[in-house]
N, C-alpha and C positions, 0 to 999 in steps of 0.2 A: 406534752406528748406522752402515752404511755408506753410501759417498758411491755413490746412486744418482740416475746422471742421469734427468729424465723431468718432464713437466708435472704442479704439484700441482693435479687437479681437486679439489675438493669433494665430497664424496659425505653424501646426505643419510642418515638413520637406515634410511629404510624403504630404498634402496637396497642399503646393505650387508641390510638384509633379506633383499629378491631375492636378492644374492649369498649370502649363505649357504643359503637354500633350496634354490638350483641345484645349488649345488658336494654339499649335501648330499643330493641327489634326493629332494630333498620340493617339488617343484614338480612333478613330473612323477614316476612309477616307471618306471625302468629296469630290462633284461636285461643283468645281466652276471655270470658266475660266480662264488662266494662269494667264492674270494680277490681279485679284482681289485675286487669291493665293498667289501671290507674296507680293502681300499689307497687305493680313494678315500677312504672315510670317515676313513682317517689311522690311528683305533685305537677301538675300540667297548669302550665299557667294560663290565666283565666281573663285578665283582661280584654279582650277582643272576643265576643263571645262566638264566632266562627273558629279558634285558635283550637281549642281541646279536641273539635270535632275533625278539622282538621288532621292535627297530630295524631290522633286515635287512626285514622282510615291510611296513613301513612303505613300503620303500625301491624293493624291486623288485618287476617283474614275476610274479606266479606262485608265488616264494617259497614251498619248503617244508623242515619243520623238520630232514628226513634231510639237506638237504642241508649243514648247518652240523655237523652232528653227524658225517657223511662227512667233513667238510672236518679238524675236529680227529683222528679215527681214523687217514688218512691223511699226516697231518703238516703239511697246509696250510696251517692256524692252530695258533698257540698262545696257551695263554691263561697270562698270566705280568703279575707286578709288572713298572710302568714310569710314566708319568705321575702325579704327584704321589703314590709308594708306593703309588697302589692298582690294582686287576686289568684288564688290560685283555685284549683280544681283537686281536690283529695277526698278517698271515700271517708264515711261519717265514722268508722271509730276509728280510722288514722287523726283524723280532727279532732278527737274527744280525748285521744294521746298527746298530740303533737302542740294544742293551742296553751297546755300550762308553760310550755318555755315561753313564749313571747309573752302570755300574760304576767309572769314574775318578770321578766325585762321592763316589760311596758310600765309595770305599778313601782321598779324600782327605780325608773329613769323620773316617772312622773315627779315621786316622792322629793327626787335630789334638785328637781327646780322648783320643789317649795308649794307642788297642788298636797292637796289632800285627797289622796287616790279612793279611799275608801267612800267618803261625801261623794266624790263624782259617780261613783260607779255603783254606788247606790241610788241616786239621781236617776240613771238611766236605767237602771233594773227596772225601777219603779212602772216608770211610764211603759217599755217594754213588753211589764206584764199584761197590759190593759190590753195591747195590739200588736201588732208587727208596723214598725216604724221607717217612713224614709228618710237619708239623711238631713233633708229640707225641713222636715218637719222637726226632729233634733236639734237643729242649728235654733229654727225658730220658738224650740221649749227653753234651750239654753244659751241664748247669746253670749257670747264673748267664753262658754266654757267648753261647751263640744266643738272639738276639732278631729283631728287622727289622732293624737294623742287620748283626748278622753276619750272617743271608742277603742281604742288598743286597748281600754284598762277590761275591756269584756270579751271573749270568746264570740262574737257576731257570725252568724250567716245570712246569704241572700237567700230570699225565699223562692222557689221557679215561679214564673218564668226567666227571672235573672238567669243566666249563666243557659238558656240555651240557642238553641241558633237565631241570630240577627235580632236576635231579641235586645232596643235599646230602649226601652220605657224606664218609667221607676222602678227603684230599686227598696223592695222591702227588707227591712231587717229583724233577726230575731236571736237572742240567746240561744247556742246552738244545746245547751241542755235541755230546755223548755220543748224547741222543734224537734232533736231525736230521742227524748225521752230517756236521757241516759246523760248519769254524771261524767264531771272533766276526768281525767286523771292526774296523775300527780308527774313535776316538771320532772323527775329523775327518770322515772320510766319512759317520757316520751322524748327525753335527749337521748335512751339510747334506742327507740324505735327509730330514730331520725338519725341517728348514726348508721345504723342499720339498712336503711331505705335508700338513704345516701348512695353507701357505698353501693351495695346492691345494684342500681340506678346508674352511677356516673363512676364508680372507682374502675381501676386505683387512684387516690386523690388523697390530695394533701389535707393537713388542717386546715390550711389557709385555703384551700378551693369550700372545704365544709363552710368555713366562717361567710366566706362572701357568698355561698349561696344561701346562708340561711339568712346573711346579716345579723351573726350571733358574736358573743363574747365568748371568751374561752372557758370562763367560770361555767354557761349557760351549756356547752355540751361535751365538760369533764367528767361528770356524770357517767355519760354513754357510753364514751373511750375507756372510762375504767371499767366498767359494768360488762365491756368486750374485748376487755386487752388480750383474755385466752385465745380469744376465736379470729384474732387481726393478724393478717401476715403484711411483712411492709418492703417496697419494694425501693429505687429511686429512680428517678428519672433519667433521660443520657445528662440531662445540664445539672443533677447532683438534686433533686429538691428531694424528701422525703415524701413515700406515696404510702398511705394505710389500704387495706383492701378487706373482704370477708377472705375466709379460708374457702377455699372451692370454687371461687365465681369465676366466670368464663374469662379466659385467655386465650384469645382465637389467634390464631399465626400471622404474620405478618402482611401474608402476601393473600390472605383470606380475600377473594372478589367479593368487591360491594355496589351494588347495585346502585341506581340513581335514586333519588328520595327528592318530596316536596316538603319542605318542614315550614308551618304557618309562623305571623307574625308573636315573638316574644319564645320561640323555642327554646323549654331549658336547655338544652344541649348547650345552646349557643351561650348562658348565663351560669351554667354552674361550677364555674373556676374562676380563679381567678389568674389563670397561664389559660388560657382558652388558645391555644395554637393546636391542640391536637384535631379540633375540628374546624376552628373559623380562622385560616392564613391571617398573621400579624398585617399584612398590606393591605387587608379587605374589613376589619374591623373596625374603622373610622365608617367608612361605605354604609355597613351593615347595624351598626351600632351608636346612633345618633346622638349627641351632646343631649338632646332632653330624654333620654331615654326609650325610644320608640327602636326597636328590633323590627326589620326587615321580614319581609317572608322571601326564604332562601330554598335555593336547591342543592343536591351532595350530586358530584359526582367524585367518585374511587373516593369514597369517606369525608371527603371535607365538603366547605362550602365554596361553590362555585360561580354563584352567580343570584340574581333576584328574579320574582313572578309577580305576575299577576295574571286576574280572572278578566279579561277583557271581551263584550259581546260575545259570551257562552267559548271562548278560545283561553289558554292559558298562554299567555304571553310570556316568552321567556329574555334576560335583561343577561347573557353570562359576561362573565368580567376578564371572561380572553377566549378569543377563536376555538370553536369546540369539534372534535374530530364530527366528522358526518355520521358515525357508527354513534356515537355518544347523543349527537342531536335527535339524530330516531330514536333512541332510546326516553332520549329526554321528551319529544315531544309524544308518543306513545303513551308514556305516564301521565304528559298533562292533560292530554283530553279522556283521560278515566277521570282526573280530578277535577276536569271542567264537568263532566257528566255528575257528577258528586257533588260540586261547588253552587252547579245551577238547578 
């Protein structure tokens, strides 16, 4: 932990609440163009390829779905492994910062169970270069060598139409140098851009909320911490945890009204702690958060998660997980048929 001077206030549960609705613009929708949304939000995760478009229209003003799908044709976002092995949605030079931390994880983890990181990942430059590859075709160049592990050891991106709406065909891949025409950076500077975005994103928040959203080691973003010990104020939580935060980022009050919100399947919100009570109730995250990993698509009322949705015959079906005032149901069913109008 670095030595950050600064007064430890207290911050209650529903506080860090407001702070993360803010930071997340689910207090309010904002206007700002795809990728600078993306950058606030840190990284949108991408498995579900309805999820980013989703979260995005949650998020901003006016939101429509050409424009995220413009954004990947053009190069703006890519959508690639990075947060705990799986897909996320991050613009193209937060990716060209952010992928040397996993790739020195990935080549030192490789290393310590005895592959030869460098042969593998030469291997696959190789063929790479010739074309943009699907994982099929990979498995079938390398039998018994390509797995997650031998593509960890490369910086990959999915080519579009990967990662835009319902789009579930093959999936191409490419060295994300080669597709955005611009070198990685180096892992020191992109642990602390990721320090950065984090907090920005989801603080105040512990190491250990950092560690399990990125699924990093502490060696892998001491780096950042120290690179921003000046600029971190640190706060604690009411149950005593230590919280790091930027200097300046919103602290909205406690009793700030927050609106209802639809948040798609796999919502960071819901993954980037590892105390995740200030938005998803400890009694509802069994429910919401499934033994193989599959995250729900949820709704907030007054900041937290409430209940589940779905799109049923052009209707948004709502599932809440206890009796909801009648003022709250209009509200909540209001919302969903803008996002049924948006979803169909």
């Amino acid at each position: 932990m670095p030595n950050v001077a600064a007064p430890e206030r207290v911050l209650s549960l529903r506080e860090l609440n407001r702070a993360l609705l803010a930071r997340q613009m689910l207090l309010e929708r904002e206007r700002h163009p795809v990728p600078r949304a993306v950058e606030r939000l840190c990284a949108i995760q991408g498995q579900w390829s309805p999820s980013p478009y989703i979260g995005l229209w949650s998020r901003l003003v006016g939101f429509r779905r050409d424009e995220l799908t413009r954004a990947f044709e053009q190069k703006q976002v890519v959508k690639a492994t990075l947060m705990r092995i799986t897909l996320h949605v991050v613009t193209a030079r937060d990716f060209l910062a952010l992928a040397p931390i996993w790739k020195q994880h990935r080549r030192e983890e490789y290393a310590r169970r005895g592959g030869d990181a460098d042969a593998v990942e030469a291997m696959i430059r190789n063929v790479l270069a010739e074309r943009p590859r699907t994982h099929a075709e990979l498995y079938e160049l390398f039998p018994g060598v390509y797995d997650w592990r031998a593509r960890s050891l490369l910086a990959l991106v999915h080519l579009p139409p990967s990662g835009t709406w319902r789009y579930h065909g093959p999936t191409h891949l490419t060295e994300a140098e080669s597709w955005l025409e611009k070198p990685l950076g180096e892992p020191a500077e992109g642990a602390k851009l990721l320090v950065e975005r984090y907090l920005a994103a989801f603080g105040p928040a512990s190491q250990a909320d950092l560690l399990r959203f990125a699924n990093l080691r502490v060696k892998d973003v001491k780096p950042g911490l120290d690179a921003l010990a000046s600029q971190l104020v640190r706060y604690r939580s009411d149950d005593g945890r230590v919280l790091l935060d930027l200097e300046g980022a919103p602290l909205p009050p406690a009793d700030t009204p927050a609106p209802v919100r639809f948040l798609p399947k796999w919502d960071s919100t819901l993954l980037a702690y590892d105390t995740r009570t200030r938005i998803l109730p400890r009694e509802y995250q069994k429910t919401v958060i499934h033994k193989n990993g599959d995250v729900q698509q949820t709704f907030l009322v007054d900041g937290v998660v409430a209940g589940t949705w779905r799109i049923h015959k052009g209707r948004a079906e709502l599932e809440p997980f206890t009796p909801l005032p009648a003022r709250v149901r209009k509200e909540l069913e209001e919302e969903g048929a803008e996002l049924a109008r948006f979803h169909e």
